[in-house]
N, C-alpha and C positions, 0 to 999 in steps of 0.2 A: 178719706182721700185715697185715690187710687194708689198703689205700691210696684214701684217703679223697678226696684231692688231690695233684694235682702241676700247679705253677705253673711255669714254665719260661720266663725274658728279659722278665719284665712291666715295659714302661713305660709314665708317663704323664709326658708333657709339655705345660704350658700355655703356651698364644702359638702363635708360629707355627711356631719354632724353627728352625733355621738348622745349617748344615754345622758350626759350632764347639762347637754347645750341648755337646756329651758330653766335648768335650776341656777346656772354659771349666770344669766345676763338677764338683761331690763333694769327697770330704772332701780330696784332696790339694788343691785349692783353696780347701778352705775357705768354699764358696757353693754353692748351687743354684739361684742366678740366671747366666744366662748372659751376660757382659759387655757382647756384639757385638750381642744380637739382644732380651736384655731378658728372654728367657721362663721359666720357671722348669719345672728339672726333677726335679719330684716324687718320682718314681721310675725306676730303670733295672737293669735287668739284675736284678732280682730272681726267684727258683729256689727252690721249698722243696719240702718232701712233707709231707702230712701221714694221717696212718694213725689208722683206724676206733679211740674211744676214748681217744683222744691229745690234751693241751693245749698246745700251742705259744704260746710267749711272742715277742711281737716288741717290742724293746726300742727306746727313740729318744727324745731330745729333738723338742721342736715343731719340725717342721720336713724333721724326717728320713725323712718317706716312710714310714711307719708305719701312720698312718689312711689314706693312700692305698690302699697298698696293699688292705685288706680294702674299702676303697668300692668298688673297680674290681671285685674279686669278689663283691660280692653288688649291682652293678649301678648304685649312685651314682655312679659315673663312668664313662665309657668309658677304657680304655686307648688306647696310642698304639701299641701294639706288644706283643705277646709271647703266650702260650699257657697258660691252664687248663683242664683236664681234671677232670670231676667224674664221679669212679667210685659209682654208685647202682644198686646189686647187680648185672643182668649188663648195664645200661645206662652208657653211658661220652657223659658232654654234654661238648661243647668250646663251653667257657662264651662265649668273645667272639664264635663265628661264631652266637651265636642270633639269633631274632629279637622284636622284644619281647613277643609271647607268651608266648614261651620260657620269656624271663628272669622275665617275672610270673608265670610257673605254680611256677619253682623257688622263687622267691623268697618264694611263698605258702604253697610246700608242703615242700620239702624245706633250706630254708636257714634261721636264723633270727639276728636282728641285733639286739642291745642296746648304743644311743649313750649316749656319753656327758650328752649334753643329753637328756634325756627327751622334748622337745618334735618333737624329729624321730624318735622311735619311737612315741609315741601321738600318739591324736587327742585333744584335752581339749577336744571338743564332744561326747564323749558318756562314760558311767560308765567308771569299771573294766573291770567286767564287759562291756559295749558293746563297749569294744577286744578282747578277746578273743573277742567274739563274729564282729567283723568279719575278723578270721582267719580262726574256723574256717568261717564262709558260703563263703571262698572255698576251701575242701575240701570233703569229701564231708558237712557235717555240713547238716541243714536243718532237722531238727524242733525247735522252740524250747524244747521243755523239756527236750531233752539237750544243745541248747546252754548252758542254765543249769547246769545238774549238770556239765556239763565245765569253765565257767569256773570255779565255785564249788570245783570241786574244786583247776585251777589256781593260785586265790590263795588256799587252803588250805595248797598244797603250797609256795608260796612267801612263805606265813604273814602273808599278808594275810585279815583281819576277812572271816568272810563278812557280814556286817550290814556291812562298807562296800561291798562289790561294786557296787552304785548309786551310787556317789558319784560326783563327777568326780577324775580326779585331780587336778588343781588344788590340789585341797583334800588333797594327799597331801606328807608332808614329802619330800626328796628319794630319800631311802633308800626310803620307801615307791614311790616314782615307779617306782627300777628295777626293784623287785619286781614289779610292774605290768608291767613291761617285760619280764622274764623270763619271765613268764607268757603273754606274749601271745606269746612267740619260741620258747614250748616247746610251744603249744596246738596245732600236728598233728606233735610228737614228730620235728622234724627231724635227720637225721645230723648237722647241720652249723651249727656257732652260731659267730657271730662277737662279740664283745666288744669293742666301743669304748674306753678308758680309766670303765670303769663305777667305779668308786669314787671319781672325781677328783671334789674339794670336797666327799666328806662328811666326816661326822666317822670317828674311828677307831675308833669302837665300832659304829655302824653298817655300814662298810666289814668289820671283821671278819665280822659275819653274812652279811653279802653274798657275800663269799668262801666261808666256809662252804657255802651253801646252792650257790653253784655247782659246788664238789666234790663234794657230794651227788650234785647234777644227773649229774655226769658218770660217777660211781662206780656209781651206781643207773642209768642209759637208756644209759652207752656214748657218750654224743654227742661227738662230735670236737668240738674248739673250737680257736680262734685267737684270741688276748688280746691286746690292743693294750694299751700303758701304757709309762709313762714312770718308772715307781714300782719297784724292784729287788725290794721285799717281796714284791710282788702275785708278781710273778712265781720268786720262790722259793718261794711258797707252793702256785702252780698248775703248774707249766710243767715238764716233764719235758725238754724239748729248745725251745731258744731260738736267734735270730737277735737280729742287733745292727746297727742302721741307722744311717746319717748322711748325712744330705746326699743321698737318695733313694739311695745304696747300702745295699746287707749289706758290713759290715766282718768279721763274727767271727758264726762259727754252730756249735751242738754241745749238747752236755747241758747244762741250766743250771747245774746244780754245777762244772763243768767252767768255764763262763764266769765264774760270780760270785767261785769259787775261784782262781782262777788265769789272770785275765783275760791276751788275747796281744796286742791292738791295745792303743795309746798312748788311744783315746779311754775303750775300755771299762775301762780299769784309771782314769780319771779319774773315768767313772758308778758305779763300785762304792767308789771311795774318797770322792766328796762323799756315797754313804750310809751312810757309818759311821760 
């Protein structure tokens, strides 16, 4: 199977961090604040692969280095250390040595990112539709009446009202929001979506469509994805192969059946038994 990504030693550490930070935290101590220097280490040593059509679940309590990690790769944070590689057909980016160009062309074009918070994936100064349209301006799309019939069709496909396409979302309940968010992360058909904790605080019948409509996504376009959540459902429901963080480490990686079945670390047999 084609390889989609390969991360290899990604760290991020905030402050200023000091000769002890790596030995002071993670899960055998129990912190990812480092004692000596104060600074907190988000993430370390983290390695995955992720291949063409593939959902990978990355599992973790707040805290654990989880949304870091996918901020660092689609350019919300800088890392501090370590190497991705993004395979896009016979072209190969090494994501941290770009320059900010770079990173706004991929980020425009071939990546796409649904937060958790709706508010840091749309604009709510201008409709529905607006947001999707300010994607696809920054691709090859210009003439405005096929940018209409692309969004339109967009929140069609992710069964949002065409008669609201002009609204703001604002005016959209949360569930509605990520839909909106989907749409505007699928509008130039990227390889590569990344998922925030998108279900957290809705209800459970909305969250159910939610899920749905993103296995659609991936079953019908192929798109890679990477799931972030703290939620064990979500991720039995999506994730064919999972990772399991704590404390900015990976503790336990492999099939998700495999982890949620027969968990081997002391923490993950602790997350699959407070959900049952």
């Amino acid at each position: 199977m084609k390889k989609v990504l390969e991360v290899r030693n990604l760290s991020k550490i905030h402050g200023r961090g000091c000769a002890h930070c790596l030995d002071s935290t993670g899960p055998d101590m129990d912190s990812n604040i480092c004692r000596h220097c104060g600074s907190v280490v988000a993430a370390h040593g983290v390695s995955f692969d992720l291949h063409a059509g593939e959902i990978l679940g990355i599992i973790g309590e707040s805290g654990s280095g989880k949304s870091t990690t996918v901020r660092t790769l689609f350019f919300d944070e800088t890392p501090s250390a370590g190497e991705a590689i993004f395979f896009d057909g016979q072209r190969q980016w090494d994501l941290f040595a770009l320059n900010a160009a770079e990173q706004r062309w991929l980020r425009n074009r071939r990546f796409g990112m649904v937060y958790q918070n709706a508010h840091l994936g749309l604009n709510f100064k201008v409709s529905a539709g607006g947001n999707i349209a300010e994607r696809l301006l920054m691709s090859d799309f210009s003439h405005y009446g096929e940018i209409r019939r692309r969004a339109r069709q967009l929140l069609a496909r992710t069964e949002v009202l065409a008669e609201r396409m002009d609204e703001s979302p604002k005016q959209f309940s949360g569930g509605m929001q990520q839909r909106v968010q989907i749409a505007k992360a699928l509008a130039t058909q990227p390889p590569l979506l990344f998922l925030d904790e998108v279900t957290t605080g809705l209800d459970l019948s909305v969250q159910a469509r939610i899920l749905d409509l993103i296995l659609e996504i991936q079953q019908e376009l192929g798109t890679a994805m990477i799931v972030v959540t703290h939620d064990l459902g979500v991720i039995r429901l999506l994730a064919g192969r999972s990772i399991v963080m704590k404390y900015g480490r990976i503790i336990e990686s492999g099939l998700t059946d495999q982890i949620l079945e027969d968990p081997q670390h002391a923490y993950t047999q602790r997350l699959v038994a407070s959900s049952l």
